[in-house]
C-alpha positions in Angstrom: 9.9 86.6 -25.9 13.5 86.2 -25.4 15.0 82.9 -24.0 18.2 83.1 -21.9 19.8 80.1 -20.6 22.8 79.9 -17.9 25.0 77.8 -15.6 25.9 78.8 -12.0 27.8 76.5 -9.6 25.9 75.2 -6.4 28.6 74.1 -3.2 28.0 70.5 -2.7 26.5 70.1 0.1 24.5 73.5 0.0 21.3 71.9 -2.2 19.0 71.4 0.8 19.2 74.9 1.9 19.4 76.7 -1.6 15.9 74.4 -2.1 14.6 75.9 0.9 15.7 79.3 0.1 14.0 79.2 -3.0 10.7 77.7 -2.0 8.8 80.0 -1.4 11.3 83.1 -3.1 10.5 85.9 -1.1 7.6 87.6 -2.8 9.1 91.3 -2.9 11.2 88.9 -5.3 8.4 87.6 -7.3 7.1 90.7 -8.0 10.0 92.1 -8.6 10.8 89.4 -11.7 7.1 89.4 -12.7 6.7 93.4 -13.4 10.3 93.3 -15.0 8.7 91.0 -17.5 10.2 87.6 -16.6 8.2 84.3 -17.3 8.8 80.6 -17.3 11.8 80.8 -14.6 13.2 77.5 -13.8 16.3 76.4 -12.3 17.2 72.6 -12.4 20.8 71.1 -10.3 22.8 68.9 -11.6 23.7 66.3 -9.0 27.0 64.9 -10.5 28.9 68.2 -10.9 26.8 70.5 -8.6 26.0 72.8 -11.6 22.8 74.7 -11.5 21.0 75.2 -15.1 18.7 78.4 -15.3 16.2 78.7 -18.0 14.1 81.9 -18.3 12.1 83.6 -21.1 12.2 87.5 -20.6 10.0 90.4 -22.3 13.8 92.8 -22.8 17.5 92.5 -22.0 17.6 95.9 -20.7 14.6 95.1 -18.0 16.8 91.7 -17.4 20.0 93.7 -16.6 18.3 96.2 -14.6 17.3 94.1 -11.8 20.5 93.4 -11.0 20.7 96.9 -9.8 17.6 96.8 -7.5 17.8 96.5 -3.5 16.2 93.3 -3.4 18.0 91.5 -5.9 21.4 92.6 -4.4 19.5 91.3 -0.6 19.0 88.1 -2.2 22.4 87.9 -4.0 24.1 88.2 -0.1 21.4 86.1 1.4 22.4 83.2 -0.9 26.2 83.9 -1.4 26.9 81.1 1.2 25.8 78.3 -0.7 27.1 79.3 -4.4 29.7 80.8 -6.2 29.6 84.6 -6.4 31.5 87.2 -7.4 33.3 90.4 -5.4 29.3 91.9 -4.8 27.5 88.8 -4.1 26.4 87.8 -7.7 26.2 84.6 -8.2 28.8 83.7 -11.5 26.9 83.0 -14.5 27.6 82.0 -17.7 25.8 82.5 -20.7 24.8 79.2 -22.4 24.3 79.6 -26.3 21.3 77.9 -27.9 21.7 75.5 -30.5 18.5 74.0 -31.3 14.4 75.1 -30.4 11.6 73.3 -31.2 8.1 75.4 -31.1 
């Protein structure tokens, strides 16, 4: 299993509706992450800077990187472009964060 952390960048005042968004994801979505081999996907907010951590565990990169590419993720990508940070298609910007330390 692969762990993958990242940072994306919430607008202020946009948590109550990302929340809602996001609860439930739409299940075309869920199944979507769950037969790419995604597990353990959380995202926590940071109130103080708006900064959204993402932590997932993933079975392969290249089944990662390929939903990017899928209808429904690029849906959901303009469906939530309005309350976060996104690039030219709609992505939300991500950054990579680097692990330093794991405890089993």
């Amino acid at each position: 299993m692969i762990r993958k952390a990242f940072k994306m960048k919430l607008y202020s005042d946009k948590i109550e509706e990302y929340t809602r968004r996001h609860n439930p994801i739409w299940p075309e979505l869920k199944s979507l992450l769950k037969n790419s081999g995604v597990h353990n996907y959380s995202i926590f907010f940071d109130k103080e800077t708006s900064i959204l951590f993402g932590y997932v565990e993933i079975e392969s990169v290249e089944k990662w990187n390929a939903i990017a590419s899928s209808k429904v993720c690029k849906s959901w990508w303009t469906f939530m472009a309005d309350s976060m940070e996104t690039n030219i298609d709609n992505s939300p910007i991500s950054v990579d964060l680097e692990e330093v330390f794991y405890l089993s």
